[in-house]
C-alpha positions, 0 to 999 in steps of 0.5 A: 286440584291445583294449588296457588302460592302466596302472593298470589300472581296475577298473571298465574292465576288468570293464566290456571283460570284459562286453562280450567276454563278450556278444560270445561269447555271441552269436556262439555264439547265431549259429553254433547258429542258422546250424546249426539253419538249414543242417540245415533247408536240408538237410531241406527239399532232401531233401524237395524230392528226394523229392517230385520223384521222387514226382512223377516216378513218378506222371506215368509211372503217369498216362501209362502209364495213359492209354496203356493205356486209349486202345488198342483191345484185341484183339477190340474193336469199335474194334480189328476195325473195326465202330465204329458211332458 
């Protein structure tokens, strides 16, 4: 809160009035900001979640692969014990 003596000056308080003013402008130019930054922060942990889970699912289709081609198969020369290396 500020105070204004009396006689009011003209000049003073339009001069306070502009600085209240400018003082409102740019806490609203920062509250949009920290907006636009907490959707961004919000956007970026999903993203972040997704790939986790992509990542995820690819590592147990990399290791289910990997199992599945070092097993002997039925009727393979490994699986019935003939290997001549």
């Amino acid at each position: 809160m500020d105070y204004l003596n009396k006689p009011v000056n003209p000049a003073i308080l339009r001069s306070k009035v502009a600085i209240f003013s400018e003082l409102r402008r740019k806490q609203r130019n920062l509250e949009d900001v920290n907006r636009a930054l907490l959707a961004e922060v919000s956007s970026r942990r999903r993203a972040e979640e997704q790939l986790r889970e992509l990542n995820n699912t690819l590592e147990q289709r990399s290791l289910s692969e990997r199992l599945r081609c070092s097993c002997p198969r039925p009727g393979s020369a490994i699986a019935s014990g003939n290997s001549r290396i």
